[in-house]
PDB file of N, CA, C and O in Angstrom:
ATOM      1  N   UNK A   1      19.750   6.681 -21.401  1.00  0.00           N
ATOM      2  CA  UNK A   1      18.711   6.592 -20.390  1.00  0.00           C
ATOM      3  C   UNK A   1      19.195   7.274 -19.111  1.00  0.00           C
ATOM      4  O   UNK A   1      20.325   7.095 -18.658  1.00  0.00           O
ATOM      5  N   UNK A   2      18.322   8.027 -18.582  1.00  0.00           N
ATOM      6  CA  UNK A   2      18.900   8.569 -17.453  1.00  0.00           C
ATOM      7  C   UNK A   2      18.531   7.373 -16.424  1.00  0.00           C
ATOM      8  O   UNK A   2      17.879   6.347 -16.618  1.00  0.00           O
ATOM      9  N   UNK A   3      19.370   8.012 -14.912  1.00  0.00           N
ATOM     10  CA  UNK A   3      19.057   7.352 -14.104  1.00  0.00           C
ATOM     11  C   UNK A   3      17.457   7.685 -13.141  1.00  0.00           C
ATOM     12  O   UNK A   3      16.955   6.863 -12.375  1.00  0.00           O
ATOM     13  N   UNK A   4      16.952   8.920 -13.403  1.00  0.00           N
ATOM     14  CA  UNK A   4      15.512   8.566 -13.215  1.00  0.00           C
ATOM     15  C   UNK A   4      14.492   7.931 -13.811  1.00  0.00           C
ATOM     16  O   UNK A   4      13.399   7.615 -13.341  1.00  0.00           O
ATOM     17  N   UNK A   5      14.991   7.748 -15.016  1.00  0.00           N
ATOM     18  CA  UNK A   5      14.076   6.737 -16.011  1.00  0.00           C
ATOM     19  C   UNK A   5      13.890   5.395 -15.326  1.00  0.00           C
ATOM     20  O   UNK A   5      12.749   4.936 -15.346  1.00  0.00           O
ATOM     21  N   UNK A   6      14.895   4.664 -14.692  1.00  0.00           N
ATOM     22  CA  UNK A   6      14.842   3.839 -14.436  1.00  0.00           C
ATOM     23  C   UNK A   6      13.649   2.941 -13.503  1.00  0.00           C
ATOM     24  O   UNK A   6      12.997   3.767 -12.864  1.00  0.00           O
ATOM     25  N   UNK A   7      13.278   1.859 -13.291  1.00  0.00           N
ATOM     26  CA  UNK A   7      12.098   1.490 -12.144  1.00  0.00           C
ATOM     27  C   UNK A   7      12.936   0.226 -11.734  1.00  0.00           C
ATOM     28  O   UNK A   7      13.939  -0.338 -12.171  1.00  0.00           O
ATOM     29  N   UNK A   8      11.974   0.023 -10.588  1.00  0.00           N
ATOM     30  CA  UNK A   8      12.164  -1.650 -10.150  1.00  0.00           C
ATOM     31  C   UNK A   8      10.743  -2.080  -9.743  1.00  0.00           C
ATOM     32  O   UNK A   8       9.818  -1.280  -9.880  1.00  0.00           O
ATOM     33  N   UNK A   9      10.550  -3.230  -9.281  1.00  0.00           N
ATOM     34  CA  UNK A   9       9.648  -3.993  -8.644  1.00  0.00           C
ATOM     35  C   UNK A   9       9.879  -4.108  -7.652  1.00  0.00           C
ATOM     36  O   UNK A   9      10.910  -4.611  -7.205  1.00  0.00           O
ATOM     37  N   UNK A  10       8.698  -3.536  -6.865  1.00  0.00           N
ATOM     38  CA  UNK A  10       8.610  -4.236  -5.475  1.00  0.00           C
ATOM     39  C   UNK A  10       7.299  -4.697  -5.274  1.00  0.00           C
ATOM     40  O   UNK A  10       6.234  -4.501  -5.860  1.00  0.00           O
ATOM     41  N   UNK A  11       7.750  -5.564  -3.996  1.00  0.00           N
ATOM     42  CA  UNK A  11       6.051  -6.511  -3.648  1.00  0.00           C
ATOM     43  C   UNK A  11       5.514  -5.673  -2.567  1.00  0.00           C
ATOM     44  O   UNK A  11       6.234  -5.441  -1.595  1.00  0.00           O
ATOM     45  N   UNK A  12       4.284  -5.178  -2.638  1.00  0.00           N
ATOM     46  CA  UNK A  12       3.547  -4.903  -2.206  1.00  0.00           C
ATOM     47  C   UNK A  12       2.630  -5.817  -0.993  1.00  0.00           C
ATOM     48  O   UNK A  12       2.106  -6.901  -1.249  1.00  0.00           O
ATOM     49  N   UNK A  13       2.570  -5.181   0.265  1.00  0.00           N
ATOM     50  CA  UNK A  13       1.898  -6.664   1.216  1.00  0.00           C
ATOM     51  C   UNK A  13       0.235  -6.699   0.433  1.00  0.00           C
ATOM     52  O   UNK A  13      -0.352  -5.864  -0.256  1.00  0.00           O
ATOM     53  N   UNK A  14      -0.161  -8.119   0.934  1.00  0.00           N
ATOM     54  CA  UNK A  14      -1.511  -8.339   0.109  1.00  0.00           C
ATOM     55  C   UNK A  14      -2.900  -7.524   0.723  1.00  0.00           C
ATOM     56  O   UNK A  14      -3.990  -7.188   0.261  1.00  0.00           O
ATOM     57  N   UNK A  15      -2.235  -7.419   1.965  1.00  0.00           N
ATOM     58  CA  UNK A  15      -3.444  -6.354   3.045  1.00  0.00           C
ATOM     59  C   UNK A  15      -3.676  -5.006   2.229  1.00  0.00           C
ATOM     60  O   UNK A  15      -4.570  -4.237   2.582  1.00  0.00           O
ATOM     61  N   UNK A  16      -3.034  -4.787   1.364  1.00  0.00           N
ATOM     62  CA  UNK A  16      -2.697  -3.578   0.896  1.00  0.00           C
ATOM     63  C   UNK A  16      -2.923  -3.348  -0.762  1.00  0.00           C
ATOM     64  O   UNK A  16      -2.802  -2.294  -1.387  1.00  0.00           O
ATOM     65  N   UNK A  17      -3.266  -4.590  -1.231  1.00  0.00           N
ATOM     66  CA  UNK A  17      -3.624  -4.970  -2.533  1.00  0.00           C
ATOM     67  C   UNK A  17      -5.121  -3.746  -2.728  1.00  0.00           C
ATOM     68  O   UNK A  17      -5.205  -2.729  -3.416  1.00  0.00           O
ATOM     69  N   UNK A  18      -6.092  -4.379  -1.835  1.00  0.00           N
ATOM     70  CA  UNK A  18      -7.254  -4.610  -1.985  1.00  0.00           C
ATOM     71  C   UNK A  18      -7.602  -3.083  -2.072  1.00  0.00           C
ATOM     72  O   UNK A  18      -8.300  -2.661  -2.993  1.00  0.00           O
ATOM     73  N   UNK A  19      -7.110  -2.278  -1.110  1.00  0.00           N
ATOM     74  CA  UNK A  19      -7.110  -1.062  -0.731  1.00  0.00           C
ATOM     75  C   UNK A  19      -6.968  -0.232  -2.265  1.00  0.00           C
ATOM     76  O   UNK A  19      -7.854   0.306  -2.930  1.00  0.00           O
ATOM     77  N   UNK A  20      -5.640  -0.348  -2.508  1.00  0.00           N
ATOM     78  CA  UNK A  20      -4.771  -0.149  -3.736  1.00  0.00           C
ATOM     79  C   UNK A  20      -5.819  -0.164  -4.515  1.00  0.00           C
ATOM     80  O   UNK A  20      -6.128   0.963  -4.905  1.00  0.00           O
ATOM     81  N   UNK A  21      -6.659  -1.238  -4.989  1.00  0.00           N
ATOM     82  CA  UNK A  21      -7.619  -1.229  -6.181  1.00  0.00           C
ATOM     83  C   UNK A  21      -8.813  -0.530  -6.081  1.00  0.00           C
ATOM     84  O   UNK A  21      -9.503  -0.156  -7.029  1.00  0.00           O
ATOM     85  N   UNK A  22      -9.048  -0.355  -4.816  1.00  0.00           N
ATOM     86  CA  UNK A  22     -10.044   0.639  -4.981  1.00  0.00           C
ATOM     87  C   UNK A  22     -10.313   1.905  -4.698  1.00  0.00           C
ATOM     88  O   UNK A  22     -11.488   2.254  -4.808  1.00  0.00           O
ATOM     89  N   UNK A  23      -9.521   2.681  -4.360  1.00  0.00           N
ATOM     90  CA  UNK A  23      -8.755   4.040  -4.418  1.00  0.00           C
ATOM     91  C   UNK A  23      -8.582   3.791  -6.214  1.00  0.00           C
ATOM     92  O   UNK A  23      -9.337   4.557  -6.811  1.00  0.00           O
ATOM     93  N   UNK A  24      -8.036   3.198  -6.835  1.00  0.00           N
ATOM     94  CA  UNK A  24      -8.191   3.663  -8.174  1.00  0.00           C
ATOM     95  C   UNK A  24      -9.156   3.353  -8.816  1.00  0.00           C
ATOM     96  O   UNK A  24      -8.933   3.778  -9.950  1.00  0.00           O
ATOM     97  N   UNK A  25     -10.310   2.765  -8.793  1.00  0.00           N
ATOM     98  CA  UNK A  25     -11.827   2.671  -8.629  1.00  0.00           C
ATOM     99  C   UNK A  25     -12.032   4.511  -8.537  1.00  0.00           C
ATOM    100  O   UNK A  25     -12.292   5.298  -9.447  1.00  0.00           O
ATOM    101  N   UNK A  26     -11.837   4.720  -7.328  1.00  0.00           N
ATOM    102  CA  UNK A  26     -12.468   6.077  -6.555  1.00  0.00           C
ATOM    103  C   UNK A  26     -12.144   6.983  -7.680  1.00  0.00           C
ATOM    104  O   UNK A  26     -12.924   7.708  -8.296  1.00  0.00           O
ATOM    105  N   UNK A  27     -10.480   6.781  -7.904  1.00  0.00           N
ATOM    106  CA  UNK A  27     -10.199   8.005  -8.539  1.00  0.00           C
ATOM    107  C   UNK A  27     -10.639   7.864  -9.874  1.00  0.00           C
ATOM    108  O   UNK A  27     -10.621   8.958 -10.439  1.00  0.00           O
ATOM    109  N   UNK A  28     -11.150   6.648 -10.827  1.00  0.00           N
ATOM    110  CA  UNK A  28     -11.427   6.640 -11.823  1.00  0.00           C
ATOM    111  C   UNK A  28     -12.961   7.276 -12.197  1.00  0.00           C
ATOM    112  O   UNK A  28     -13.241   7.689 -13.323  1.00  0.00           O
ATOM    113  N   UNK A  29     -13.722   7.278 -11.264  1.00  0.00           N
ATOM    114  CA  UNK A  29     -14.917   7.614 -11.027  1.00  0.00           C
ATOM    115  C   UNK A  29     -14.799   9.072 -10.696  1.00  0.00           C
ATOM    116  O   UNK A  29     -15.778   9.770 -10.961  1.00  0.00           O
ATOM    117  N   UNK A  30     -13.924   9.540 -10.248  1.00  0.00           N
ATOM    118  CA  UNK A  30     -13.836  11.346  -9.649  1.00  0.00           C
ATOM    119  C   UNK A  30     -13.246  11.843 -11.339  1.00  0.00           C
ATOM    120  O   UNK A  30     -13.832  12.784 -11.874  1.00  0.00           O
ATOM    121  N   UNK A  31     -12.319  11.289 -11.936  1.00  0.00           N
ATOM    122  CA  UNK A  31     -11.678  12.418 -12.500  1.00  0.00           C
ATOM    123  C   UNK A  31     -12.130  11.750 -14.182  1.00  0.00           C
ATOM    124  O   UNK A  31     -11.691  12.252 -15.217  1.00  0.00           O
ATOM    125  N   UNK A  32     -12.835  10.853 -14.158  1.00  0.00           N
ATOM    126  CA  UNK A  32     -12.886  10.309 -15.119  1.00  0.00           C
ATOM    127  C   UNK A  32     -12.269   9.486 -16.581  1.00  0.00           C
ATOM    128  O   UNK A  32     -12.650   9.196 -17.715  1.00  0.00           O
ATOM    129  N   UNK A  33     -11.009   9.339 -15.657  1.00  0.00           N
ATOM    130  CA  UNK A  33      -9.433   8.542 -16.486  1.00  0.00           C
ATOM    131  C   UNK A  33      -9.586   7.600 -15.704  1.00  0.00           C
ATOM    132  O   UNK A  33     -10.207   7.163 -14.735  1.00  0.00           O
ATOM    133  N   UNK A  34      -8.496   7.359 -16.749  1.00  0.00           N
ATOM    134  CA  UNK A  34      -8.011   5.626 -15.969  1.00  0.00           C
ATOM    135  C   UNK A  34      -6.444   6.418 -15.237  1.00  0.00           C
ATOM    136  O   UNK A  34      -5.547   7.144 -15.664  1.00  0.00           O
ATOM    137  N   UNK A  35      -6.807   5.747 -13.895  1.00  0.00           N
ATOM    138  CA  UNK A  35      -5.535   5.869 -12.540  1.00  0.00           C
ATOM    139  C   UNK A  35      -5.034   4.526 -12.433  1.00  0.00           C
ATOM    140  O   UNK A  35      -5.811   3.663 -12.024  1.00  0.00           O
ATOM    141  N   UNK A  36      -3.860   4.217 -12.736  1.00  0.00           N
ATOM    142  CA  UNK A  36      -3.181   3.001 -12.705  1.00  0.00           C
ATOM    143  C   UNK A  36      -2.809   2.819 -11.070  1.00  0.00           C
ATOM    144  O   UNK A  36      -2.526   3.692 -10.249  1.00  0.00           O
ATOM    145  N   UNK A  37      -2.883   1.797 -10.955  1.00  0.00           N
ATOM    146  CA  UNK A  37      -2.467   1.209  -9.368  1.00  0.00           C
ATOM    147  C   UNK A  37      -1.386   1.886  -9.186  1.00  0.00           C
ATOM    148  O   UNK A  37      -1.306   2.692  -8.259  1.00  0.00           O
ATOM    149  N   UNK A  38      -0.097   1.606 -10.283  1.00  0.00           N
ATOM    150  CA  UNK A  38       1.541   2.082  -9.820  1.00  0.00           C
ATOM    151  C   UNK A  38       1.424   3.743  -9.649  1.00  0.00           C
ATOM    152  O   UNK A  38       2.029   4.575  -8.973  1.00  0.00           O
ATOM    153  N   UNK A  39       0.472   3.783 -10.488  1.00  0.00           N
ATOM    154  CA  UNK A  39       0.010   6.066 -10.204  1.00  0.00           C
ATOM    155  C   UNK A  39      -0.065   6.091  -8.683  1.00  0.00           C
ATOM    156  O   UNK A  39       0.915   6.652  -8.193  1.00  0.00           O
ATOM    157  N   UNK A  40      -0.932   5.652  -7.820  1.00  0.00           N
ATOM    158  CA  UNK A  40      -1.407   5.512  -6.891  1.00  0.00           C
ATOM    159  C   UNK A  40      -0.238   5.407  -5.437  1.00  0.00           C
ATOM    160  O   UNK A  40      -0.033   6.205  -4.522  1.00  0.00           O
ATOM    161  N   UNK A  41       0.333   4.107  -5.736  1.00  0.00           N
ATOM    162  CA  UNK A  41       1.866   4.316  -5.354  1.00  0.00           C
ATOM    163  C   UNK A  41       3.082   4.662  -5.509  1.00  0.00           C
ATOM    164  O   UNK A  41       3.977   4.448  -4.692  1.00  0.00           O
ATOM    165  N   UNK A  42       3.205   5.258  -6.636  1.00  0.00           N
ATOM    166  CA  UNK A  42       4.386   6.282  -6.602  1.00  0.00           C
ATOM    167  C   UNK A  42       3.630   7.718  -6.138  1.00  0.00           C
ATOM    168  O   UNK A  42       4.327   8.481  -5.469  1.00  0.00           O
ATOM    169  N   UNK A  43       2.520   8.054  -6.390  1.00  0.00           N
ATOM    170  CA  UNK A  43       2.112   9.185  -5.656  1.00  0.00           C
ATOM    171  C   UNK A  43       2.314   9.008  -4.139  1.00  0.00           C
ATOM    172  O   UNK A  43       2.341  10.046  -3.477  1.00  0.00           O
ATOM    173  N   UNK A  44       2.450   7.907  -3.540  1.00  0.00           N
ATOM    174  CA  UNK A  44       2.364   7.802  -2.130  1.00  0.00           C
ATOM    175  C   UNK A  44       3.790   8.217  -2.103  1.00  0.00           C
ATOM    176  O   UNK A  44       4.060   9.249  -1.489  1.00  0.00           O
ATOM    177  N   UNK A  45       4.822   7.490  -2.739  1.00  0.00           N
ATOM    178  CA  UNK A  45       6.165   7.797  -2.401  1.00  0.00           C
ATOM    179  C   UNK A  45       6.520   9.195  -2.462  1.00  0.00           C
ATOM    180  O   UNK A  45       7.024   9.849  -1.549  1.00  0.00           O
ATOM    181  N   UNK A  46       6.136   9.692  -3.902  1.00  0.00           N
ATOM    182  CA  UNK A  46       6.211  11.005  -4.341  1.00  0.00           C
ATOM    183  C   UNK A  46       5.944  11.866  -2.925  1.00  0.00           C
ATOM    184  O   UNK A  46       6.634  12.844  -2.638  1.00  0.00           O
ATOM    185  N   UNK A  47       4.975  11.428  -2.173  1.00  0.00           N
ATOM    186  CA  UNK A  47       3.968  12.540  -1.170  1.00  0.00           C
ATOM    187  C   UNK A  47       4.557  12.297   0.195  1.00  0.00           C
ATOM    188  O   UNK A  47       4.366  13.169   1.043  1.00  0.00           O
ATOM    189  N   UNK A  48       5.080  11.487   0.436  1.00  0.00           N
ATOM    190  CA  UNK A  48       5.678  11.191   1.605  1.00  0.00           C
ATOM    191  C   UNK A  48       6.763  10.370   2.152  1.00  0.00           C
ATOM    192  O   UNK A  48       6.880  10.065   3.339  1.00  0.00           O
ATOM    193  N   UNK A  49       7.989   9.847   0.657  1.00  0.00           N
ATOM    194  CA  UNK A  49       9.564   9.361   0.984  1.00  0.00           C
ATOM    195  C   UNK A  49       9.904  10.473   1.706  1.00  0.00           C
ATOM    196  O   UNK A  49      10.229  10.246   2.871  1.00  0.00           O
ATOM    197  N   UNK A  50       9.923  11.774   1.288  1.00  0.00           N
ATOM    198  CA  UNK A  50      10.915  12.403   1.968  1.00  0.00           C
ATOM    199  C   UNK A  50      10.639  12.477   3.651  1.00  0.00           C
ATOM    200  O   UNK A  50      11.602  12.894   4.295  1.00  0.00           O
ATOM    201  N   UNK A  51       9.578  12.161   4.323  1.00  0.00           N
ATOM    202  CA  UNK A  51       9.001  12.568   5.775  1.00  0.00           C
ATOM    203  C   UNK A  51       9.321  11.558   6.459  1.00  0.00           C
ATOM    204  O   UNK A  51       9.437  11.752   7.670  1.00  0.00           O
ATOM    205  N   UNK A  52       9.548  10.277   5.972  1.00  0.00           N
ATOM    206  CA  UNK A  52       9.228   8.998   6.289  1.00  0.00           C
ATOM    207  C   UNK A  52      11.113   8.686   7.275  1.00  0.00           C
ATOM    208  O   UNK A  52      12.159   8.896   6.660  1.00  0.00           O
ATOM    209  N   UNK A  53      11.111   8.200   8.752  1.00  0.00           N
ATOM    210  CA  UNK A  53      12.432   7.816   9.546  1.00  0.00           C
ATOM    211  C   UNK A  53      12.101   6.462   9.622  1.00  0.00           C
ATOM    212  O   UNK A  53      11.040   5.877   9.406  1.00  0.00           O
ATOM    213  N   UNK A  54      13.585   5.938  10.087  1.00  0.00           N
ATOM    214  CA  UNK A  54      13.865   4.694  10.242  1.00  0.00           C
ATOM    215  C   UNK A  54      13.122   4.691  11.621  1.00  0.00           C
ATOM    216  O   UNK A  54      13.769   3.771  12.121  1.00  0.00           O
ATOM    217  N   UNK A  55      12.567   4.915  12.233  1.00  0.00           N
ATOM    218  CA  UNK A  55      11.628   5.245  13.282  1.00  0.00           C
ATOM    219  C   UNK A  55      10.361   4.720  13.065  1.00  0.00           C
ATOM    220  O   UNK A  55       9.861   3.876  13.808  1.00  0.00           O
ATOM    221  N   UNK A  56       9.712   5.269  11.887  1.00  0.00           N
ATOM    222  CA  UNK A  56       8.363   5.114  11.342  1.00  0.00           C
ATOM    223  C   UNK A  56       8.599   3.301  10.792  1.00  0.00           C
ATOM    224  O   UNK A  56       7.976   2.334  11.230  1.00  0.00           O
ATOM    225  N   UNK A  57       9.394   3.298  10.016  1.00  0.00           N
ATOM    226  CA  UNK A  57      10.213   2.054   9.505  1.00  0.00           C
ATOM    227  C   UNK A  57       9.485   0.902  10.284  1.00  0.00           C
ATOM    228  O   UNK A  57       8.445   0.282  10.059  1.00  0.00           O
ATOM    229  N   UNK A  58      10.634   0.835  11.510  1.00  0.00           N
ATOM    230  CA  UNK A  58      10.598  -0.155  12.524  1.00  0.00           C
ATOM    231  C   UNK A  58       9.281  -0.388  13.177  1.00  0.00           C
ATOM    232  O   UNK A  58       8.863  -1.458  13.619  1.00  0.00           O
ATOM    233  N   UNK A  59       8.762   0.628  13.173  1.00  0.00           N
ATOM    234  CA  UNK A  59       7.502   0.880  14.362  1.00  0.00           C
ATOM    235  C   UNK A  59       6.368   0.080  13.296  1.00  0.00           C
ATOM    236  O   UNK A  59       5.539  -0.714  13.741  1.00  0.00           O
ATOM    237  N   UNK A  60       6.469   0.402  11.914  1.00  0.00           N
ATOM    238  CA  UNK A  60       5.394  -0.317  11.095  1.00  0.00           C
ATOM    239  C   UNK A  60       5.871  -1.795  11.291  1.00  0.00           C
ATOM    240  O   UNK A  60       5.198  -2.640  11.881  1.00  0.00           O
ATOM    241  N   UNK A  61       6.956  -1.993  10.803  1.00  0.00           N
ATOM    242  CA  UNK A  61       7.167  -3.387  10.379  1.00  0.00           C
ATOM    243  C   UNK A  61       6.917  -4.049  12.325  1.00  0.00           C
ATOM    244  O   UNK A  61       6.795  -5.260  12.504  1.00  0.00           O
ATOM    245  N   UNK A  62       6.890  -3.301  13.249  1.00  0.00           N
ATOM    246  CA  UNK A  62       6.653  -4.082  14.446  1.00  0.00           C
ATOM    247  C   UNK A  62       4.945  -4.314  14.444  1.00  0.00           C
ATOM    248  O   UNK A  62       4.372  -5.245  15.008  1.00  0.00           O
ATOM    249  N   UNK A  63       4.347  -3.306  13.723  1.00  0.00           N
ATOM    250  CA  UNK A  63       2.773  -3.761  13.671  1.00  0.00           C
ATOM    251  C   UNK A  63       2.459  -4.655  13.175  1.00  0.00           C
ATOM    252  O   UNK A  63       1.815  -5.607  13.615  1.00  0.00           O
ATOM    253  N   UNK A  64       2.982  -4.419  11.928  1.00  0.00           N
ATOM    254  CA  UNK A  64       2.694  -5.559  11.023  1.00  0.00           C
ATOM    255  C   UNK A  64       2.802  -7.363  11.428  1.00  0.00           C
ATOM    256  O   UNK A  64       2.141  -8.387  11.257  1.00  0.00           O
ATOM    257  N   UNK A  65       3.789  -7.026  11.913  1.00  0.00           N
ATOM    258  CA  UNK A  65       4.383  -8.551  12.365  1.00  0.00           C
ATOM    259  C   UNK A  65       2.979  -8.798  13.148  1.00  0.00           C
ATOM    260  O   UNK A  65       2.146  -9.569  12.671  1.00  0.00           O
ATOM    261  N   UNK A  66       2.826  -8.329  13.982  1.00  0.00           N
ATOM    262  CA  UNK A  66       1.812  -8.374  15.367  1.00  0.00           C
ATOM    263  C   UNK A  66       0.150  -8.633  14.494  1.00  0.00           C
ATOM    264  O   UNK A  66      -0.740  -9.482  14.535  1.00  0.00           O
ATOM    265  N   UNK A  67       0.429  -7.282  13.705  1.00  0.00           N
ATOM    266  CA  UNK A  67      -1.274  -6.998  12.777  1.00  0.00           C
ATOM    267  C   UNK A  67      -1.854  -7.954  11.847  1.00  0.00           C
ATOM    268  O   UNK A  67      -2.969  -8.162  11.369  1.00  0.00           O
ATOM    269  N   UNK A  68      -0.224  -8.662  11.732  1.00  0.00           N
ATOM    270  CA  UNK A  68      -1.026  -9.818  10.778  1.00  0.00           C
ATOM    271  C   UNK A  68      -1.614 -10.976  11.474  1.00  0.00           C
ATOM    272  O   UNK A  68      -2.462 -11.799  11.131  1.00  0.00           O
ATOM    273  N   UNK A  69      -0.862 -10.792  12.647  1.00  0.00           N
ATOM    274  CA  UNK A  69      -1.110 -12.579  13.548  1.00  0.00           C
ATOM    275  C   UNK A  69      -2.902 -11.954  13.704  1.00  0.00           C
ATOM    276  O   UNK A  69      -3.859 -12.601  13.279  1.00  0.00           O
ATOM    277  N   UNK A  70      -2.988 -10.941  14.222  1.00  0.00           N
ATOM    278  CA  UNK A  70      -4.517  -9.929  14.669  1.00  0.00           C
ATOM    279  C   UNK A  70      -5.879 -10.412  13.638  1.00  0.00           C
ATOM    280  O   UNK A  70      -6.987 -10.862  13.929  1.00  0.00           O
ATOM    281  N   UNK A  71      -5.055 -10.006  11.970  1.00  0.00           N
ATOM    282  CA  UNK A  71      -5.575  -9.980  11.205  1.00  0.00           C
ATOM    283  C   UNK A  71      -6.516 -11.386  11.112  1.00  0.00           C
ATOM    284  O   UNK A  71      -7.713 -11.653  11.005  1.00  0.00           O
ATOM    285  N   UNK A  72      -4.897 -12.312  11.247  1.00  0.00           N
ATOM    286  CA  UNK A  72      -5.763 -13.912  10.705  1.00  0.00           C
ATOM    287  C   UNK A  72      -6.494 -14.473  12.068  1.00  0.00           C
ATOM    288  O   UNK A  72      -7.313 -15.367  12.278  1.00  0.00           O
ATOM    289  N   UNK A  73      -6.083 -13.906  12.560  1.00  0.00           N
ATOM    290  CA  UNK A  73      -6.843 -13.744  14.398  1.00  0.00           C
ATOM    291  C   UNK A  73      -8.353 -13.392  14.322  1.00  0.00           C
ATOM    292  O   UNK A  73      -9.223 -13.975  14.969  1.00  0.00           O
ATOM    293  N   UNK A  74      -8.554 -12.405  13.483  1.00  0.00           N
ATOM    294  CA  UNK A  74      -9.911 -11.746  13.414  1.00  0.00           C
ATOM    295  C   UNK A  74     -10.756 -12.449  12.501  1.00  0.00           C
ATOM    296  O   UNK A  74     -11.960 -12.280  12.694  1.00  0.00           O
ATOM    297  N   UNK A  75     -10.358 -13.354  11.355  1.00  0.00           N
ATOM    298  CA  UNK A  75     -10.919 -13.601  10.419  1.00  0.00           C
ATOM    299  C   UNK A  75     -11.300 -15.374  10.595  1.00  0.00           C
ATOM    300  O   UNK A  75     -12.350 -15.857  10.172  1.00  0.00           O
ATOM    301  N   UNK A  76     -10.566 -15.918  11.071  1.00  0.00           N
ATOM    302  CA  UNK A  76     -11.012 -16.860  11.865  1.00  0.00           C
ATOM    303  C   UNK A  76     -12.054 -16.560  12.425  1.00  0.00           C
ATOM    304  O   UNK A  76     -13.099 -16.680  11.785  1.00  0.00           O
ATOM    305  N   UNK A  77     -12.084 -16.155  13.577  1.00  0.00           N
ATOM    306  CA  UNK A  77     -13.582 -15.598  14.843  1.00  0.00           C
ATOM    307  C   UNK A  77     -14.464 -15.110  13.888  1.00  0.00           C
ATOM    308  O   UNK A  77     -15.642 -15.191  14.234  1.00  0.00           O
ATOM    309  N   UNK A  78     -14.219 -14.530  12.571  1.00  0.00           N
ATOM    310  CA  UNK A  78     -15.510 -13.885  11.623  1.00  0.00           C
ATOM    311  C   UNK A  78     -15.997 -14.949  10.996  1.00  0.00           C
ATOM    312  O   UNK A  78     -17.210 -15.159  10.980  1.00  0.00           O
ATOM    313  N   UNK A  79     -15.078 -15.794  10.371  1.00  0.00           N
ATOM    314  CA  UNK A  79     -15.415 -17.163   9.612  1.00  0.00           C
ATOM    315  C   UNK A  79     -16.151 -18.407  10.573  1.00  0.00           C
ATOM    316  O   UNK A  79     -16.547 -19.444  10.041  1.00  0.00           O
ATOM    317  N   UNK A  80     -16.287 -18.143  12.159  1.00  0.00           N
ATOM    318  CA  UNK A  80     -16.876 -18.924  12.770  1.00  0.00           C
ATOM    319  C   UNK A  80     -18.405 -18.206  12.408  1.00  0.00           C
ATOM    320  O   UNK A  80     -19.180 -19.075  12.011  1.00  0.00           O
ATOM    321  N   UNK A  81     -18.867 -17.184  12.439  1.00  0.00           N
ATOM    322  CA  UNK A  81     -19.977 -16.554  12.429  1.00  0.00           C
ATOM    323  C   UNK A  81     -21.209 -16.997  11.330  1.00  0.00           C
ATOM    324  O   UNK A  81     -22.278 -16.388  11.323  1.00  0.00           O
TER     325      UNK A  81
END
């Protein structure tokens, strides 16, 4: 086995689930195959590990922290509606 054969698992955030499934929806409907979710994200890696700094890194994971408090912030005030 080589060593590119190889995979692992990673968790994916759940904000990001939803997205994920329907982009391969989209693409199943454009090209007329089945596009597997993991297609979807290794194409992301494929398209943009190499561009990606510990810069970009930090700066997401500082949104996130913030985007999620936002998130359940927003959905509350929607769930009052």
């Amino acid at each position: 086995m080589k060593k590119s054969d190889l995979s692992k698992t990673y968790r994916v955030r759940g904000e990001f689930v939803e997205s994920i499934k329907e982009k391969s929806l989209d693409f199943i409907i454009e090209t007329k195959e089945r596009i597997e979710e993991a297609d979807i994200i290794n194409a992301l890696i494929y398209k943009h590990l190499k561009d990606i700094t510990a810069k970009d890194v930090t700066k997401y994971i500082k949104l996130t922290d913030f985007g999620i408090t936002y998130i359940m912030l927003l959905r509350i005030l929607h769930w009052r509606d």
